[in-house]
N, C-alpha and C positions, 0 to 999 in steps of 0.2 A: 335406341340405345347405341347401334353402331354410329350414328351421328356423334354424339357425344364421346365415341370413345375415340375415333377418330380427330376430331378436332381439342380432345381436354386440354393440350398446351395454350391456344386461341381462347378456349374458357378459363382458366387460369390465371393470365396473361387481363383477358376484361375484368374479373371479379377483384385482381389486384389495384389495376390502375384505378376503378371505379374507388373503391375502400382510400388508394392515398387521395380522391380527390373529394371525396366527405371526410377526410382527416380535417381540414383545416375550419371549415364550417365546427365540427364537434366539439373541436378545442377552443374555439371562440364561447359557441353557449359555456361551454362550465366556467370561464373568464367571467361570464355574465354583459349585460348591455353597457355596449358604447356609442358615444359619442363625440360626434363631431367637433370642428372646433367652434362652430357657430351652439350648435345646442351646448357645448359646455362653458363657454361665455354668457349666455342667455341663465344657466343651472349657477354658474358663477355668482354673477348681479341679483336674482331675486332670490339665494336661497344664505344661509350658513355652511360653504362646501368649504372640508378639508381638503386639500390637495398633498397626497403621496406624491412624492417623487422616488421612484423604487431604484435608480440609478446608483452607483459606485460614487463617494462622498467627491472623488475627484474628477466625474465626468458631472454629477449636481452645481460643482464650485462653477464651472466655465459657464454658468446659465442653468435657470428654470423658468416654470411660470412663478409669475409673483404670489406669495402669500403659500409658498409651496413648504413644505416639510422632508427634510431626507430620513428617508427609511428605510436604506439598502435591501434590493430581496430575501439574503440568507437572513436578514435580523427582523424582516416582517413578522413572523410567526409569535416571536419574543416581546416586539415591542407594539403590540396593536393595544395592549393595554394603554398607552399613549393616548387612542385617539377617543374622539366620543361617539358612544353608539347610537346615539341621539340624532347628528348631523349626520348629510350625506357625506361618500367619499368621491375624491375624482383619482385615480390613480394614474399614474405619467411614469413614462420609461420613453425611450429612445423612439423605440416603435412600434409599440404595442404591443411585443410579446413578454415582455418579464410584466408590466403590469396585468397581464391577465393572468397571468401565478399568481402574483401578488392580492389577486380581488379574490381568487380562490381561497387563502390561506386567511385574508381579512373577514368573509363571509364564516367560516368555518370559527373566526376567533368571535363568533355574535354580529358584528356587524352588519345588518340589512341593507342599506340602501347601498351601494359599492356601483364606480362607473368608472367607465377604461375609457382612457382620450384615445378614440381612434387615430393611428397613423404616428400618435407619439410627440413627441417634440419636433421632430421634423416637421409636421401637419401644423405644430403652431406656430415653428416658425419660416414653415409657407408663406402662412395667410399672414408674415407682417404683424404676427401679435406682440406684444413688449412681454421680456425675457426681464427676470432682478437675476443681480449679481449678489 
């Protein structure tokens, strides 16, 4: 007991830093699963994927993936009646963090199959993939 009461700042201090470094893992699961830009080219070619683009209508215009759809994050919630609950979704943002709100709020609108391009637009156009204007 003197152990602990002696060092609580040092305990304190671990149980905080531990907690912010399972913050980002935890916020990912409720996003749901992502994919790469090789497995979402692969989910591209053999399936029917919708592609969100959850971006601001004037950072979508300078580029996206082809065959993509603007659906800004605040107007997700309003407009998933849009898509079909039938097909997969691929969701895309910048860098992967507004599309993983955006797969939360598609899931919750029925939606089932929902997937986050890891890494974002940046990650696709890393790897050299073609962007429509």
């Amino acid at each position: 007991m003197k152990f602990i009461i002696d060092n609580i700042l040092l305990i304190a201090v671990a149980l905080v830093s531990g907690g912010l470094l399972l913050w980002p893992v935890l916020r990912a699961r409720a996003g749901g699963p992502s994919l790469g830009t090789l497995a979402a080219t692969q989910l591209m070619n053999s399936r029917e994927v919708q592609i969100v683009d959850v971006r601001a209508a004037t950072e979508f215009g300078g580029g996206s993936l082809p065959n993509a759809k603007n659906l800004p994050l605040p107007e997700v919630a309003k407009r998933a009646g849009e898509l079909r609950k039938d097909r997969p979704v691929l969701v895309v943002c910048d860098l992967g963090r507004r599309a993983s709100l955006a797969a939360v709020k598609l899931r919750s609108a029925g939606i089932s199959e929902v997937y986050i391009l890891a890494g974002g637009l940046q990650a696709w156009r890393a790897a050299g993939l073609p962007l429509a204007k």
